[in-house]
N, C-alpha and C positions, 0 to 999 in steps of 0.2 A: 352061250354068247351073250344072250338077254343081260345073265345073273352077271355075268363076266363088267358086263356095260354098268351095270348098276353098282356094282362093287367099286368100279374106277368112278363113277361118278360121285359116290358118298365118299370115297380118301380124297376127290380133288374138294370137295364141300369144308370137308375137315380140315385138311392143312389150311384155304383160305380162308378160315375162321379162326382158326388157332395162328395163323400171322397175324391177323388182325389186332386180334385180341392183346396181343405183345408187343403191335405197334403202337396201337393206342392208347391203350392198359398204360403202357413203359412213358411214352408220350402227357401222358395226364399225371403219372405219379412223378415226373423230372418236375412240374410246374410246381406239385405240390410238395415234394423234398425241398425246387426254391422258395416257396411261402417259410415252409417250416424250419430252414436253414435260416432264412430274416428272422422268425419268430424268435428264433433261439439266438440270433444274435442278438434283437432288440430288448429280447429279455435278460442276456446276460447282460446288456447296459442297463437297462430298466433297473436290474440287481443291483446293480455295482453303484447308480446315482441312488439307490433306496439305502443304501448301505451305509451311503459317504454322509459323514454327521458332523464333517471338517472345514473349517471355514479356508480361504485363502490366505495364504500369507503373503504381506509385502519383504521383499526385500532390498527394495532403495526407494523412495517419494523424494523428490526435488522440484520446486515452484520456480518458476521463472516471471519476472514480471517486464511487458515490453515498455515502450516510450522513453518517453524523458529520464523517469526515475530507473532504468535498466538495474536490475535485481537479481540476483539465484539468493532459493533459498533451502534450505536442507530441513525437510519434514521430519526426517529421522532422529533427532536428536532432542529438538526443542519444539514448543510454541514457537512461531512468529511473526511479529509485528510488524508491518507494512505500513505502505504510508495511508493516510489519510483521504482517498480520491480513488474516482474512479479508474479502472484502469484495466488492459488485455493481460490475461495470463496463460502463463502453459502450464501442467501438472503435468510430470513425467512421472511414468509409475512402472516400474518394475514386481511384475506380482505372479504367483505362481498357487500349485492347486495338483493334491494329490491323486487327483480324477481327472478334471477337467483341464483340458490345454489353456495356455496361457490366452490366446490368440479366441477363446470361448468361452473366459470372462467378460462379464460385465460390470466395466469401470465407471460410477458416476460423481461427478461434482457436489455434495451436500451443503447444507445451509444448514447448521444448527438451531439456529434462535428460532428460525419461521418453520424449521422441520421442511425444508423443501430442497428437490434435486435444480440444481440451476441447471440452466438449457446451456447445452455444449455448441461453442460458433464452428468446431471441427473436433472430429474424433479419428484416430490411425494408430493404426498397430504396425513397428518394424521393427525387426531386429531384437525380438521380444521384451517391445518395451510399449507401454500405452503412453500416445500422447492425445491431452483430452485440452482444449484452449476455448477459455471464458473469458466474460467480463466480469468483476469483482469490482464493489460500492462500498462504502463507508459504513459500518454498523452489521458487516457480516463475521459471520466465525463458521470457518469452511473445515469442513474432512472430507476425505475422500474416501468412497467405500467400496466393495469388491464384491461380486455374486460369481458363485459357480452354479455351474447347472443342476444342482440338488436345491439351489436358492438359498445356500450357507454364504453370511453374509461376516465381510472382517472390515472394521473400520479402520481408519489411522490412527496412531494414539496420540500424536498432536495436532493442533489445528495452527489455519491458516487464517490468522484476523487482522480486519482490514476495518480499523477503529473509527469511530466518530471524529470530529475536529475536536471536540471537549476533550472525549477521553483519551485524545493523542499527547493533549497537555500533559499528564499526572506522569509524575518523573522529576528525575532531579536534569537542571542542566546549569551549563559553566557560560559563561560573557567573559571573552577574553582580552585582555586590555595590554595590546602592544604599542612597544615603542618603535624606531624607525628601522631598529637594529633587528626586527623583528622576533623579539624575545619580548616572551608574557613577564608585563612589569605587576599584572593583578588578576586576581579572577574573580567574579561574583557569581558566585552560588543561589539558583535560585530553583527550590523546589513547588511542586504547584500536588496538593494533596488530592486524596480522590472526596475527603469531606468538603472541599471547596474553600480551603484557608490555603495560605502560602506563604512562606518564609524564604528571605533574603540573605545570604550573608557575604557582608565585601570586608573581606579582612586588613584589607589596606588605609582603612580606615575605622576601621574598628566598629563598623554599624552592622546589627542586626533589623531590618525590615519586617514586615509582617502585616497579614491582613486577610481578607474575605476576596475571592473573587465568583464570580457569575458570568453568564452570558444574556444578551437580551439584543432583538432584531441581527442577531449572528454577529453581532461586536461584544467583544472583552471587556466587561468593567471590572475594574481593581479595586477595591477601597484597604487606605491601609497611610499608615505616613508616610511622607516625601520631605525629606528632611529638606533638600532645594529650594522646595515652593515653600518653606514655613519659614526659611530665611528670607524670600524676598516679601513674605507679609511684613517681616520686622516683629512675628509675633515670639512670644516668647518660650510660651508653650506651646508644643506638636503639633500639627493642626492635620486631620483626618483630611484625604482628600480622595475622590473616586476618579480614576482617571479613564476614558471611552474610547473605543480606538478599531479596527480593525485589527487580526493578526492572524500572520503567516504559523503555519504548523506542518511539519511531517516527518518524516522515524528518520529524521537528523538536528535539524532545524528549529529554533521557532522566535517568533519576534513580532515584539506588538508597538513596532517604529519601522514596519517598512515599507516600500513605497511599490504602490501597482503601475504596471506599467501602460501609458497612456499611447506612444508611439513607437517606433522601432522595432529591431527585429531580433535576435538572439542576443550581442553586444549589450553594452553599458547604455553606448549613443542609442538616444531619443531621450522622450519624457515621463517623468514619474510623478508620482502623487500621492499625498496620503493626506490624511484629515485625524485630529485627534483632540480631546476635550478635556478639560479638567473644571473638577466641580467640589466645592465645599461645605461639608457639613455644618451645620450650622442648628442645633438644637437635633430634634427629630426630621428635619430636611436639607435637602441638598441644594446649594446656591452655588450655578455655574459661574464658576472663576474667570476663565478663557477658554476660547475656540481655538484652533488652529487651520488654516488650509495650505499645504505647501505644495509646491511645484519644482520638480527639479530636475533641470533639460543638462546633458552632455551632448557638448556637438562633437565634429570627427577631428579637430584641432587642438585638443586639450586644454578646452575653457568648459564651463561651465556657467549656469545661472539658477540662484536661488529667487523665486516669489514668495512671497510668506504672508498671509494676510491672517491676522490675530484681533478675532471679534469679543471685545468685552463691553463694558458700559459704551463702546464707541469702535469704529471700525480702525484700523491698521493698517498698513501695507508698509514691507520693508523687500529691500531687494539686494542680492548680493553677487557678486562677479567674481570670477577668479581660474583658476587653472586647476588641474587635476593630472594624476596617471596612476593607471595602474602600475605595481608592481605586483612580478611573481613569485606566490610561496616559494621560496629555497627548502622547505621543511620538506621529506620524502614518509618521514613518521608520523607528521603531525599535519595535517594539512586539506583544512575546511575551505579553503579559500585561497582567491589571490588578494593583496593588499589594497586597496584606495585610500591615495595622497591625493586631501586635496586643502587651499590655499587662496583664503579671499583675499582679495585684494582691491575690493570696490566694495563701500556698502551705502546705496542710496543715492550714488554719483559720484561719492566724495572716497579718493585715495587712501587706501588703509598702508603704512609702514611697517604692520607686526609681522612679523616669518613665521611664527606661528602657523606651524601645519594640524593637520588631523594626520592618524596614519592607523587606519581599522581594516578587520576581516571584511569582505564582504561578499557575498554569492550571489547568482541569480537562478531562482527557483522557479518554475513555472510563472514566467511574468511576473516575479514580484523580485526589487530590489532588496535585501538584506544586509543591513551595515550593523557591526558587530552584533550580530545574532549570539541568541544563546544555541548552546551547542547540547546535544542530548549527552547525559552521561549512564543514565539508570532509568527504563520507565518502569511503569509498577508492578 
C-alpha cells in the first residue's frame, strides 16, 4: 500500500512537471517565434532596402505660384523662369519608388547656388501626390529632390529660377505703338544683352539704337544715343547721353518710364510718380542735361492732372489737365493690356484746341503704372 502511495505520488509529480514544462516551454518559445518572426521580417526589409540601388522616379512636377502674379508651371518639360520677386509657391510632385511607397518618400525643396534645402511653410501627401509650399526670392534656381528609404536620391531635371531684376532684363522685347483702331502701326525692338550693351531697332523709322547699360543704387542707367535729345541741342552730331531712371521688370513686362504708385487702390485712380534723369557726356565725363519729377493723379471722373517739374541750370514747373478713359483690348490673341486715351486740354492754365489724343498699352503691375511697356518676346 506504502509502494502503492509512492508510485501514485511520483506519476502525479511527473505529469505536473511535464505540464509544466509544455506550458511554459510552449509559452516562452510563442514569445520567441514572435521576436523571430519580426526578425525575419525586418530582415527581409532590411534585404530588400540593402538591395534597392534605385533612385525614385518623378512622374509629373508642376509649380504653382500664388498672389498677384498667379502662375502654373510645368517642370516637366522645361526650365522656368518666373518673375522677379519674392513670392508663395506650391510644388506638386507626383513621384513613385520601386521599394518604397510613395506616401515614404522624402520630398524636399533645393536651392542650387547656395546648395541648401529651403524650409517648407507646409508639407501633405493626398491622393498620391506631394504637396510641399515655399517662399521663393530673386537669385534662387530651385529642384526639387526625392529620397527613398535606402537614401537613393532623384533630382528634377529642370529647375525652377526665380531671376535677379538685372538678369530678368537679358531677352529681347517688342514696345507696341498703336493707333485708336487698335492695330500695331510699329514695333520697337529692343534687346538688353547678358555682356551689358543693348540694341534698338524701330523700323518705322529706320533707326538702329545702341549702347552700354548698368545698374547703380538699383536704378537703370543707359548710355547710348537719343536721337530726340540731339535734336533739341540743335547739335549736329549724335550726342551720347546716359539716361537714370528707375524700372519695372518681370517674365512679361518691363519699362524704365513707369510710374509708382503713390495713392490708391487696385484701379488706375489715385496717384503716380516717377523721377528720371538725363545726362551728357562730355569728354571723359558726364554733364547732367535735365531732371525730371512727374506726378500723375487720375480722379474717378475722367480727368486727369500732370505735374512736371524739370531741374536743369534752373527749376521748372509745368502742369497739364485733361480727360482720360480707358478702353478694353478687343484683342482675345493678343492682349497685354487694356488701352489709355488720354487728352490735354490745359497746359499751365491756358486752353489747348489740339485733339490730339495719346492711345497706348497700358498695365498695372504690382503698384507700378505701365504705359506702353515693352513686352517680353525671348529671354536668354
Amino acid at each position: 500500500m506504502c509502494l502503492s502511495f509512492y508510485k501514485q505520488l511520483f506519476l502525479l509529480i511527473t505529469i505536473i512537471l511535464t505540464f509544466s514544462i509544455f506550458t511554459f516551454g510552449c509559452g516562452e518559445r510563442s514569445t520567441v517565434d514572435g521576436d523571430v518572426d519580426g526578425d525575419l521580417e525586418n530582415s527581409d526589409g532590411d534585404t530588400e532596402l540593402a538591395d534597392d540601388n534605385i533612385a525614385p522616379e518623378f512622374k509629373s512636377l508642376r509649380v504653382s505660384v500664388n498672389g498677384e502674379f498667379a502662375a502654373e508651371y510645368d517642370l516637366d518639360k522645361d526650365v522656368s523662369y518666373v518673375l522677379p520677386a519674392e513670392a508663395e509657391v506650391v510644388f506638386a510632385v507626383f513621384v513613385t519608388d520601386d521599394v518604397t511607397d510613395s506616401e515614404n518618400i522624402v520630398v524636399k525643396i533645393h536651392e542650387n547656388i547656395t546648395d541648401t534645402d529651403i524650409v517648407a511653410k507646409d508639407t501633405s501627401f493626398n491622393n498620391g501626390l506631394w504637396r510641399v509650399t515655399t517662399n521663393v526670392s530673386p537669385g534662387q534656381k530651385i529642384i526639387v529632390n526625392a529620397y527613398d528609404k535606402s537614401g537613393n536620391k532623384a533630382e528634377s531635371e529642370y529647375s525652377f529660377i526665380v531671376p535677379e531684376r538685372s538678369e530678368a532684363m537679358v531677352g529681347q522685347w517688342d514696345k507696341r505703338i498703336y493707333n485708336d483702331e487698335q492695330v500695331i502701326e510699329s514695333l520697337w525692338n529692343l534687346e538688353f544683352k547678358e555682356d551689358l550693351s543693348w540694341i534698338e531697332n524701330r523700323p518705322a523709322t529706320n533707326q538702329t539704337l545702341d549702347g552700354n547699360y548698368y545698374f547703380e543704387n538699383e536704378k537703370l542707367q543707359m548710355e547710348g544715343i537719343i536721337p530726340e535729345l540731339t535734336l533739341r541741342l540743335n547739335e549736329i552730331d549724335p550726342s551720347t547721353f546716359r539716361r537714370e531712371s528707375e524700372y519695372y521688370v518681370d517674365n512679361t513686362y518691363f519699362s524704365m518710364e513707369g510710374y509708382t504708385r503713390i495713392s490708391g487702390e487696385s484701379s488706375i485712380v489715385g496717384s503716380w510718380q516717377r523721377e528720371y534723369s538725363y545726362s551728357l557726356k562730355n569728354g571723359e565725363q558726364w554733364d547732367e542735361y535735365y531732371s525730371i519729377t512727374e506726378t500723375l493723379i487720375f480722379d474717378e471722373n475722367g480727368e486727369f492732372s500732370i505735374k512736371q517739374i524739370k531741374n536743369s541750370d534752373s527749376e521748372e514747373e509745368n502742369n497739364y489737365r485733361g480727360s482720360y478713359q480707358v478702353v478694353v483690348n478687343e484683342s482675345y490673341m493678343d492682349n497685354y493690356g487694356n488701352f489709355l486715351q488720354m487728352q490735354i486740354e490745359n497746359i499751365n492754365g491756358a486752353t489747348v484746341s489740339s485733339e490730339e489724343k495719346t492711345f497706348d498699352l497700358h498695365v498695372i503691375r504690382s503698384n507700378h503704372l505701365l504705359i506702353k511697356p515693352y513686352i517680353l518676346l525671348q529671354q536668354k
